[in-house]
PDBQT receptor file of N, H, CA, C and O in Angstrom, charges set to zero:
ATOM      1  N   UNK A   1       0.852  -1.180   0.000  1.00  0.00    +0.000 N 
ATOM      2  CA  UNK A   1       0.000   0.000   0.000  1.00  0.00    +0.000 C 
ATOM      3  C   UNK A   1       0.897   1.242   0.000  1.00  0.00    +0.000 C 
ATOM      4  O   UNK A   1       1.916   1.263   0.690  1.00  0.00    +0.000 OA
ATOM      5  N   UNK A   2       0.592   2.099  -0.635  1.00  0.00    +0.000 N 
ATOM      6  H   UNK A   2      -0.236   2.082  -1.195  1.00  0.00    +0.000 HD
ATOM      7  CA  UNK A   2       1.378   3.377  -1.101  1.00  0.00    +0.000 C 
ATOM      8  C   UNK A   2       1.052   4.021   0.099  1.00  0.00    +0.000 C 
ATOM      9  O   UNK A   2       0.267   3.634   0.965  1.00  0.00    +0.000 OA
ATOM     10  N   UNK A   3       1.909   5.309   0.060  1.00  0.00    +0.000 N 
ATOM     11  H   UNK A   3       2.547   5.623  -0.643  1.00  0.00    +0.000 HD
ATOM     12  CA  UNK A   3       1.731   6.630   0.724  1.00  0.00    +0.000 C 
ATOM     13  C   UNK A   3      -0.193   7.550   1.252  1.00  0.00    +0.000 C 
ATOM     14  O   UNK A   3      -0.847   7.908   2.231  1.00  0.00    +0.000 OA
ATOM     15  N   UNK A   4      -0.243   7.479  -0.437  1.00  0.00    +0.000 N 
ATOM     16  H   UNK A   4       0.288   7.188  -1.232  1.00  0.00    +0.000 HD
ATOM     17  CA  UNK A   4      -1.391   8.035  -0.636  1.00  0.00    +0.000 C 
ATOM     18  C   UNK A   4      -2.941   7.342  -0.406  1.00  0.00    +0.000 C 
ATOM     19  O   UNK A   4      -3.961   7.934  -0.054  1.00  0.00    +0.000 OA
ATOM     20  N   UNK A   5      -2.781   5.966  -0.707  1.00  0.00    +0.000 N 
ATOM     21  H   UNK A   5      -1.952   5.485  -0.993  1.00  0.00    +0.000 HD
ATOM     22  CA  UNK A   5      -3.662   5.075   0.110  1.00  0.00    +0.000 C 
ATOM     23  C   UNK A   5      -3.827   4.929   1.463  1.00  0.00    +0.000 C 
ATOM     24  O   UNK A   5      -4.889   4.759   2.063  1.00  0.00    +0.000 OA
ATOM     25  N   UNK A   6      -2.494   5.020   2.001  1.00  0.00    +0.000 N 
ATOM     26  H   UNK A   6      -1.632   5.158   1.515  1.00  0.00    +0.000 HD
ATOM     27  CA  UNK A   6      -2.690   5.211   3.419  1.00  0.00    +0.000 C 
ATOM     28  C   UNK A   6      -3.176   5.446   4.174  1.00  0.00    +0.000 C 
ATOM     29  O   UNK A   6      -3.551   4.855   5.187  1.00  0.00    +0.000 OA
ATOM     30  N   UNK A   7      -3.293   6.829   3.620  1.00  0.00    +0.000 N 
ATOM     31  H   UNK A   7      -2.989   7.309   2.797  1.00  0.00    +0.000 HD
ATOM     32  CA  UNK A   7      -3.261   8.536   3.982  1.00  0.00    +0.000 C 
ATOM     33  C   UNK A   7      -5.116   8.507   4.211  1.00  0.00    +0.000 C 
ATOM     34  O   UNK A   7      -5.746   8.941   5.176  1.00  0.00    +0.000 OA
ATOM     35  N   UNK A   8      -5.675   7.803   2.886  1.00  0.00    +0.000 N 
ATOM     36  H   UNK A   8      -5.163   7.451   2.102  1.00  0.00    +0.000 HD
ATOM     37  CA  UNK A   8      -7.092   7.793   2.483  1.00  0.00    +0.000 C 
ATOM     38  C   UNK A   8      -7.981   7.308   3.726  1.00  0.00    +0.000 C 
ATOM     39  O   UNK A   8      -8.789   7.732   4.551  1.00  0.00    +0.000 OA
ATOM     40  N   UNK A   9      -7.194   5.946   3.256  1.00  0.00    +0.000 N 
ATOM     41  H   UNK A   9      -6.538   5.601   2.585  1.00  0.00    +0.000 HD
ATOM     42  CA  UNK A   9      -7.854   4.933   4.435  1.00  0.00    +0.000 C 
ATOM     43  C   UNK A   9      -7.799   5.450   6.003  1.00  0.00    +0.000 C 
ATOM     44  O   UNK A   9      -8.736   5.273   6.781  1.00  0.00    +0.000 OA
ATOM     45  N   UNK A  10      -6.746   6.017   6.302  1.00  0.00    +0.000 N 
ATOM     46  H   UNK A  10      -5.985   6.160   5.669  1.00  0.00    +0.000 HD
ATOM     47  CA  UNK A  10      -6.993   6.489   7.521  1.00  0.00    +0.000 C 
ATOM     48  C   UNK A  10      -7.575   7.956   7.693  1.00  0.00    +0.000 C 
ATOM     49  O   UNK A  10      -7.637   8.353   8.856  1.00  0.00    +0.000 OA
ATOM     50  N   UNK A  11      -7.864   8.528   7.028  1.00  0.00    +0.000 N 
ATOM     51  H   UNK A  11      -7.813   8.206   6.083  1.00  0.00    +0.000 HD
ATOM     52  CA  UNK A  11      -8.740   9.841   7.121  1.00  0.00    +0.000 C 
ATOM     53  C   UNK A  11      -9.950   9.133   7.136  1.00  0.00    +0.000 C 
ATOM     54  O   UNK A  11     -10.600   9.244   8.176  1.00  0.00    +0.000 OA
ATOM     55  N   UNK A  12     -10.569   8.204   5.952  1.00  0.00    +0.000 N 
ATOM     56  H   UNK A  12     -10.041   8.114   5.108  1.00  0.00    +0.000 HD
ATOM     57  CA  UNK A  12     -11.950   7.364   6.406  1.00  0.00    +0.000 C 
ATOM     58  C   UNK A  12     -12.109   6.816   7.688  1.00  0.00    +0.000 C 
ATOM     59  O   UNK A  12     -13.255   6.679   8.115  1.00  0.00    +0.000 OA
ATOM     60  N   UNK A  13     -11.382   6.563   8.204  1.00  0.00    +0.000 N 
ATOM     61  H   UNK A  13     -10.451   6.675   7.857  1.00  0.00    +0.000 HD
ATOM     62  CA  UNK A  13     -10.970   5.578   9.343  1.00  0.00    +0.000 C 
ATOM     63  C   UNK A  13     -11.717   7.080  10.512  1.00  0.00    +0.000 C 
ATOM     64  O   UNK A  13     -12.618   7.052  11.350  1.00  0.00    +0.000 OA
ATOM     65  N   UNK A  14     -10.839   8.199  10.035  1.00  0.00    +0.000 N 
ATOM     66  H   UNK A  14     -10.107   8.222   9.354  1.00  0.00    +0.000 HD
ATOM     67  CA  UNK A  14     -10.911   8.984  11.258  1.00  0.00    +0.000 C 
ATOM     68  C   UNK A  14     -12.496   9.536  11.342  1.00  0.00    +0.000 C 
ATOM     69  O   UNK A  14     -13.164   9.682  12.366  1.00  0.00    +0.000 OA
ATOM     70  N   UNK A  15     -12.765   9.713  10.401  1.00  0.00    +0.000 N 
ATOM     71  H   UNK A  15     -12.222   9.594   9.569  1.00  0.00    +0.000 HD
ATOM     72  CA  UNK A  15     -14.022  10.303   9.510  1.00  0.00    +0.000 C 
ATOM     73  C   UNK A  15     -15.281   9.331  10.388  1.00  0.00    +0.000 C 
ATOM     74  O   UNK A  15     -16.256   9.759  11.005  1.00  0.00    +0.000 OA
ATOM     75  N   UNK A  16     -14.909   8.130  10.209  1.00  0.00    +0.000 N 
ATOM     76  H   UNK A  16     -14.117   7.783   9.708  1.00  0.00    +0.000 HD
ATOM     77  CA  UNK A  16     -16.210   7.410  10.981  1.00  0.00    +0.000 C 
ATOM     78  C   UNK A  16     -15.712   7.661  12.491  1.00  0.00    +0.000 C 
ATOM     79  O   UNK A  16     -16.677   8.143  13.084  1.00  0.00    +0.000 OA
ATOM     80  N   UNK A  17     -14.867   7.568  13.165  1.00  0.00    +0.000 N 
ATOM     81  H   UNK A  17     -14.083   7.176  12.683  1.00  0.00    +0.000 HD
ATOM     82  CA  UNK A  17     -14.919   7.431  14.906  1.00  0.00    +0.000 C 
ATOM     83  C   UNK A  17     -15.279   8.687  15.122  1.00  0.00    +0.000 C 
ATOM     84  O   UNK A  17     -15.469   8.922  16.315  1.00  0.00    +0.000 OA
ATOM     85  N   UNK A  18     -15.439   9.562  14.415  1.00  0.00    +0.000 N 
ATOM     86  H   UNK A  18     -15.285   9.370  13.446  1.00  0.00    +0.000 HD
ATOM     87  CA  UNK A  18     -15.633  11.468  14.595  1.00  0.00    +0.000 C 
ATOM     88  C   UNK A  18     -17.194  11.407  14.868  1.00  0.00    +0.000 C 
ATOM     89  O   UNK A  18     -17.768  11.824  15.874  1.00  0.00    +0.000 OA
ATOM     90  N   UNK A  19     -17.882  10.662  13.511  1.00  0.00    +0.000 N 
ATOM     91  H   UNK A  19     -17.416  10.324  12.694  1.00  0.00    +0.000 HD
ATOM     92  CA  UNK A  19     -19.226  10.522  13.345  1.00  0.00    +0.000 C 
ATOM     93  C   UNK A  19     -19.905   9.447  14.144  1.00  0.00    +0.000 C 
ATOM     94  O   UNK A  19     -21.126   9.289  14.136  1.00  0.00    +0.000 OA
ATOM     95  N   UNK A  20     -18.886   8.563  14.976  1.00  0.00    +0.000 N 
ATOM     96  H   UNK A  20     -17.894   8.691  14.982  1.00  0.00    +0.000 HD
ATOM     97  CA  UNK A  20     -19.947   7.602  16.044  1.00  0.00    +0.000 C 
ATOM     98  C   UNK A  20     -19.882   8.896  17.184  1.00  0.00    +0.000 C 
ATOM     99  O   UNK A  20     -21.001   9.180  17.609  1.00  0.00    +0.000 OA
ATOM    100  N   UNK A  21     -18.817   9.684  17.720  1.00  0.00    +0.000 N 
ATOM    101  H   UNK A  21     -17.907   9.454  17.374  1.00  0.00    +0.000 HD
ATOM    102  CA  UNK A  21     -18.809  10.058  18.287  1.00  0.00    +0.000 C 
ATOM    103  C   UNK A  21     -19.771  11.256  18.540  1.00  0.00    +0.000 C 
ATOM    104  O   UNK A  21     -20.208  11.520  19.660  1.00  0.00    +0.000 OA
ATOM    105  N   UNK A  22     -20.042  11.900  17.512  1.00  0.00    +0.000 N 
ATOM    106  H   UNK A  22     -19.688  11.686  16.602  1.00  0.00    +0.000 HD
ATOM    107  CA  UNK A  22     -21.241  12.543  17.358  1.00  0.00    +0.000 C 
ATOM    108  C   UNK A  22     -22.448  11.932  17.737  1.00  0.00    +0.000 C 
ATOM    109  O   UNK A  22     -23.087  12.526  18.606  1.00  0.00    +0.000 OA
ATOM    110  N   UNK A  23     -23.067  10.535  17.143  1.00  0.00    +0.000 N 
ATOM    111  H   UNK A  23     -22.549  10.053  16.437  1.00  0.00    +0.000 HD
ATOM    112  CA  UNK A  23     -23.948  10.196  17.502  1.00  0.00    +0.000 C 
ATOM    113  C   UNK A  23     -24.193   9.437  19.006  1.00  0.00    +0.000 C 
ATOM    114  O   UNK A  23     -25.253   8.980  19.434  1.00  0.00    +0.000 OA
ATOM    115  N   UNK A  24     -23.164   9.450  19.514  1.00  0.00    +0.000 N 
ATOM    116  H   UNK A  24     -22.303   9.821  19.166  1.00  0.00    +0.000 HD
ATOM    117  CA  UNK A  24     -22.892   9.212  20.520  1.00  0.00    +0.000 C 
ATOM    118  C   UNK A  24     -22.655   7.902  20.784  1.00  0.00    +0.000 C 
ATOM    119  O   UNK A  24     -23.433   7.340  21.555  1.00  0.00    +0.000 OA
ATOM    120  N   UNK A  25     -21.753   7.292  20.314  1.00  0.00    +0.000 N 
ATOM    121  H   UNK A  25     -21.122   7.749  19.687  1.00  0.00    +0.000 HD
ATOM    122  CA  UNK A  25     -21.853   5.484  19.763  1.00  0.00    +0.000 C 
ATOM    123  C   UNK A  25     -20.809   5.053  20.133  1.00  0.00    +0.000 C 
ATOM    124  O   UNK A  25     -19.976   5.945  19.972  1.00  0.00    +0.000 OA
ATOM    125  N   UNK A  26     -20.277   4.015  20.625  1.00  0.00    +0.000 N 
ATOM    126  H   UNK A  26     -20.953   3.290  20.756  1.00  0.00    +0.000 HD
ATOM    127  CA  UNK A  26     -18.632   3.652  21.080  1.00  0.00    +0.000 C 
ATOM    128  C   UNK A  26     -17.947   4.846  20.952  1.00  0.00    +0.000 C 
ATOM    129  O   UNK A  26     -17.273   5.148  19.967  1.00  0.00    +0.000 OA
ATOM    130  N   UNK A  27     -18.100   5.489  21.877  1.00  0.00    +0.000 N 
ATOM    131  H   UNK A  27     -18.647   5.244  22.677  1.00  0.00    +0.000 HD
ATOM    132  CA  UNK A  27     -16.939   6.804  22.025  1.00  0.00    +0.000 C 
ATOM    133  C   UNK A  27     -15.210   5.738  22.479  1.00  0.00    +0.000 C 
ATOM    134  O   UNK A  27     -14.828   5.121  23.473  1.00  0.00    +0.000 OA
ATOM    135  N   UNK A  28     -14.604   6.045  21.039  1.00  0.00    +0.000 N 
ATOM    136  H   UNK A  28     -14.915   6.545  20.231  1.00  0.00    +0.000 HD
ATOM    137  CA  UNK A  28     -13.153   5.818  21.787  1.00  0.00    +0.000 C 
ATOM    138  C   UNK A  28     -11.918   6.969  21.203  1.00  0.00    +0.000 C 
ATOM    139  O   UNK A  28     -11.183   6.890  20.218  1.00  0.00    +0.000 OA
ATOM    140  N   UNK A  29     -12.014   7.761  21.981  1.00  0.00    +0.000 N 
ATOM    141  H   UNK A  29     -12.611   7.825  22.781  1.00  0.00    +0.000 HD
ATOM    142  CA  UNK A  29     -10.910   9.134  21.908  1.00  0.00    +0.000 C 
ATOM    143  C   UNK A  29      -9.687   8.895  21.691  1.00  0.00    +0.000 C 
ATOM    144  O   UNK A  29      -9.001   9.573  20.925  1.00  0.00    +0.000 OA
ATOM    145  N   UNK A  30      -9.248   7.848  22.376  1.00  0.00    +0.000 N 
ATOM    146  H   UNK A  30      -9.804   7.298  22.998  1.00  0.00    +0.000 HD
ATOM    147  CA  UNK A  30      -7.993   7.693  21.820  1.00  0.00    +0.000 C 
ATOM    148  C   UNK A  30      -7.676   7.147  20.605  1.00  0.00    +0.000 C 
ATOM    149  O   UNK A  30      -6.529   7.345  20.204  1.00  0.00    +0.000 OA
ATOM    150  N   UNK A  31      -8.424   6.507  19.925  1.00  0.00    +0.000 N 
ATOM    151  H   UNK A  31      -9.356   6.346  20.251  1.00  0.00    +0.000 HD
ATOM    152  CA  UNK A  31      -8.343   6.262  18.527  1.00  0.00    +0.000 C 
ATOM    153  C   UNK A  31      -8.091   7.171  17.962  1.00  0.00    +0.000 C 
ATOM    154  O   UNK A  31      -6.928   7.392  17.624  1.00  0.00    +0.000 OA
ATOM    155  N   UNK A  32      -9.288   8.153  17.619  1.00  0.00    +0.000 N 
ATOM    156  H   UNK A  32     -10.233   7.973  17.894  1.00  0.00    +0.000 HD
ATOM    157  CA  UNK A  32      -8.917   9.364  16.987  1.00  0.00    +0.000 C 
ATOM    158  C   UNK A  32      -7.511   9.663  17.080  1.00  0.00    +0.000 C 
ATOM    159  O   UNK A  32      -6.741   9.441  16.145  1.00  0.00    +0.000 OA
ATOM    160  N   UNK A  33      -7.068  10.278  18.440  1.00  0.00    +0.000 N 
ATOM    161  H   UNK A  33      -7.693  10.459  19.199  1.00  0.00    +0.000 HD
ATOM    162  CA  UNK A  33      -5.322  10.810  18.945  1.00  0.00    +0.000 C 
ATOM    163  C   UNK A  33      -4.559   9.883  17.636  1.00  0.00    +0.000 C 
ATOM    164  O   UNK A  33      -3.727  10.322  16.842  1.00  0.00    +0.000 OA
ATOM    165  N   UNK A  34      -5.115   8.497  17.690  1.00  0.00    +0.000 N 
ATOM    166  H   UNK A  34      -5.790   8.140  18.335  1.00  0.00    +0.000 HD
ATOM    167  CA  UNK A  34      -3.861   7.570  17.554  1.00  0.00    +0.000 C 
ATOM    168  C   UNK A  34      -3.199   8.288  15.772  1.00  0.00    +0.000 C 
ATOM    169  O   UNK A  34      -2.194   8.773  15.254  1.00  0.00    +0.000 OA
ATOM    170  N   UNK A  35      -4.941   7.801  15.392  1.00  0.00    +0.000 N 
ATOM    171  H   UNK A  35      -5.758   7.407  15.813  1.00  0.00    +0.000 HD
ATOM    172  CA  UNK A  35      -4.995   7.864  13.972  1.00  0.00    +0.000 C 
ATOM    173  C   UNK A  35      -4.763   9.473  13.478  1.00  0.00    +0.000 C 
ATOM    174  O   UNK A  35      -4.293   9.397  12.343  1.00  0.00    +0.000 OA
ATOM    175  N   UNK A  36      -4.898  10.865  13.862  1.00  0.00    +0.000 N 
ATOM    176  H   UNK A  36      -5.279  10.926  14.785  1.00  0.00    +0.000 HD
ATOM    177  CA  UNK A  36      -4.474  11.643  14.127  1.00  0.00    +0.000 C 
ATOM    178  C   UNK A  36      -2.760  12.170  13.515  1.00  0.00    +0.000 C 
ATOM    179  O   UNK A  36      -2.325  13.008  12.725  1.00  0.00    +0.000 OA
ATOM    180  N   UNK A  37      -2.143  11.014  14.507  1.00  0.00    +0.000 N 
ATOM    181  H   UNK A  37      -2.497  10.334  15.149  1.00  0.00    +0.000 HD
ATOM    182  CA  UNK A  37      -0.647  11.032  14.806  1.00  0.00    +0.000 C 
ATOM    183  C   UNK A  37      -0.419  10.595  13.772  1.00  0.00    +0.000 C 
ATOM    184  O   UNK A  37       0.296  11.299  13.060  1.00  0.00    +0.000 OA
ATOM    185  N   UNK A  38      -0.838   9.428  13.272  1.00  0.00    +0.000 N 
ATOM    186  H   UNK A  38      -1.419   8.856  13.850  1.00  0.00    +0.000 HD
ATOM    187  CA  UNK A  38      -0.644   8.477  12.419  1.00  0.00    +0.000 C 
ATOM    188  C   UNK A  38      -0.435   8.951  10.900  1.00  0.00    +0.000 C 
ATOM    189  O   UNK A  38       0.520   8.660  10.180  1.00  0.00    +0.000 OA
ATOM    190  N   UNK A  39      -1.308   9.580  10.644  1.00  0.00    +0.000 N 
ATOM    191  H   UNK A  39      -2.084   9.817  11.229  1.00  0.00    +0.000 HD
ATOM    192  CA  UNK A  39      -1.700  10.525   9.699  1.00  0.00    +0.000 C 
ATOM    193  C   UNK A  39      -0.525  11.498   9.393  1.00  0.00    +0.000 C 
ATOM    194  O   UNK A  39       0.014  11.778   8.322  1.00  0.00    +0.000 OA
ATOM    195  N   UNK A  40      -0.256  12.002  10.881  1.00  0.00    +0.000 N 
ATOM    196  H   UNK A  40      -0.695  11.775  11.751  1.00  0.00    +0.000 HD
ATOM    197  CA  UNK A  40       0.655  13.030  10.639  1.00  0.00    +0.000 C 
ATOM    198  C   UNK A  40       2.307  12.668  10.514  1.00  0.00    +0.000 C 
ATOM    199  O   UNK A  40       3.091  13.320   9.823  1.00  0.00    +0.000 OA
ATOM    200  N   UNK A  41       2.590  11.727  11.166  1.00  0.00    +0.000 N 
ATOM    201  H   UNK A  41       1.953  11.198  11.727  1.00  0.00    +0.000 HD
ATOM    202  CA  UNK A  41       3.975  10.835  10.827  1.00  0.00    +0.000 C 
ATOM    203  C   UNK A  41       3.951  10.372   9.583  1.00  0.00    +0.000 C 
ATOM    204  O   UNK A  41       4.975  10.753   9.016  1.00  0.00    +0.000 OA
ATOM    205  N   UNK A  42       2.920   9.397   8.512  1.00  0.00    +0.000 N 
ATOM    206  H   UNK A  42       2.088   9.088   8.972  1.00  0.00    +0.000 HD
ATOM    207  CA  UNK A  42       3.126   9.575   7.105  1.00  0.00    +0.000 C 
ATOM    208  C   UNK A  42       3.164  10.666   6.720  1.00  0.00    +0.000 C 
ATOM    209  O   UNK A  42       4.248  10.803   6.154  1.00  0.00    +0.000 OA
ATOM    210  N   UNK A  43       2.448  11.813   6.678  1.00  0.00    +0.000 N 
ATOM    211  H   UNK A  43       1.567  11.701   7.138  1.00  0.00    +0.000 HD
ATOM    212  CA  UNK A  43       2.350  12.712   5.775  1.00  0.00    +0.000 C 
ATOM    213  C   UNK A  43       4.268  13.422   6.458  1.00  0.00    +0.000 C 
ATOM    214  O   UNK A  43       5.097  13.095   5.609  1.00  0.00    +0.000 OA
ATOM    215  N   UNK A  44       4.573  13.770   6.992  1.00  0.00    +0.000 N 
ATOM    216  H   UNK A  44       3.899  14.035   7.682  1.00  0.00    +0.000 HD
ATOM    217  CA  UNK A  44       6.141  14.159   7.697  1.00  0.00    +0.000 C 
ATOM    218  C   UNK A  44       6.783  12.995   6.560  1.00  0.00    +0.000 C 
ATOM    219  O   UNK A  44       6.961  13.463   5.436  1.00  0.00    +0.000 OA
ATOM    220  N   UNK A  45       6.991  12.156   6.667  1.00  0.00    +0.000 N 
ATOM    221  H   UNK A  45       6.847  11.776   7.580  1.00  0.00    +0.000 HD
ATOM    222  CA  UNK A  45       8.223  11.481   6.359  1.00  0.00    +0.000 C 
ATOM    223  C   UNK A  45       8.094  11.438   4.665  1.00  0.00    +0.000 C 
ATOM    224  O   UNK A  45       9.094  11.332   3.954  1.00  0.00    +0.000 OA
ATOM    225  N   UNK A  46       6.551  11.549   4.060  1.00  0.00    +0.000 N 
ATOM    226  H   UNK A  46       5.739  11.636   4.638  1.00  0.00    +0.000 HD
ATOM    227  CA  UNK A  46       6.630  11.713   2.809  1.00  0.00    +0.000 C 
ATOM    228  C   UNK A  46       7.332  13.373   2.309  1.00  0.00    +0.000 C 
ATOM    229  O   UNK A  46       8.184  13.498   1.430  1.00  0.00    +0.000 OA
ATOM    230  N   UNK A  47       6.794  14.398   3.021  1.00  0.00    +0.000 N 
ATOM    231  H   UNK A  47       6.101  14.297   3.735  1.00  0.00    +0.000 HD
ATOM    232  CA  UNK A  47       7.444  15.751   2.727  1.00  0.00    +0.000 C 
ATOM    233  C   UNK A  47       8.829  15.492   2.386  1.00  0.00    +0.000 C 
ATOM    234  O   UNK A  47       9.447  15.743   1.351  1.00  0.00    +0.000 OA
ATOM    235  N   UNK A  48       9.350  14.692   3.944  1.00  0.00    +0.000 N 
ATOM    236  H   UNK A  48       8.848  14.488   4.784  1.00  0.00    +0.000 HD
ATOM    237  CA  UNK A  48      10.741  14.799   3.985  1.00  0.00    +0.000 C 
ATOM    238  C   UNK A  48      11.755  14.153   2.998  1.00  0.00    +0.000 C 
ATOM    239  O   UNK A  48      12.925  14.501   2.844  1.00  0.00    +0.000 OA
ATOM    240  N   UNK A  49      10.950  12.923   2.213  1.00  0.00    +0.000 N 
ATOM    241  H   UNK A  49       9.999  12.640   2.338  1.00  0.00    +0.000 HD
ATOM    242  CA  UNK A  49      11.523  12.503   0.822  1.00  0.00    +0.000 C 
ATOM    243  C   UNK A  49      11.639  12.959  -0.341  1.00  0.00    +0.000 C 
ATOM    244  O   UNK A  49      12.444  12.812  -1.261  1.00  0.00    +0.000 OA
ATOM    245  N   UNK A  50      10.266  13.818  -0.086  1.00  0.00    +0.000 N 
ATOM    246  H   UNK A  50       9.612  13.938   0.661  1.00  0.00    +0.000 HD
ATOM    247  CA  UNK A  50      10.454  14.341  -1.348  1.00  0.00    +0.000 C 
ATOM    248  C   UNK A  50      11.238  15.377  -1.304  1.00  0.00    +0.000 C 
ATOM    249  O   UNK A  50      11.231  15.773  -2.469  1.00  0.00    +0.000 OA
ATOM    250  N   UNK A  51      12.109  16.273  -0.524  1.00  0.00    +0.000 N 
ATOM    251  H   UNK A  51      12.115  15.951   0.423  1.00  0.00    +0.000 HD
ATOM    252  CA  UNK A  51      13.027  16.837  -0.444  1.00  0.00    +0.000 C 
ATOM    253  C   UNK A  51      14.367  16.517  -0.171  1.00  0.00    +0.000 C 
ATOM    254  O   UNK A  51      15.220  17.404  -0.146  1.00  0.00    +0.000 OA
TER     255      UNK A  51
């Protein structure tokens, strides 16, 4: 799985625990944090290659 798939899948990923959490449905917060981070360590190390 590429960079950019990744990237997808876990924004969907984040996208639904946002929206249980709204409806008030298995609230788990730290997921979000995780996936969050997660997100942000690929997207960092891709910048940093491509430079």
């Amino acid at each position: 799985m590429n960079i950019k798939e990744e990237t997808i899948k876990l924004k969907k990923d984040l996208a639904i625990l946002r929206m249980n959490r709204i409806t008030q449905q298995k609230n788990e917060r730290h997921k979000i944090k995780q996936i969050q981070h997660k997100i942000s360590q690929i997207l960092n190390i891709s910048y940093n290659k491509n430079n």
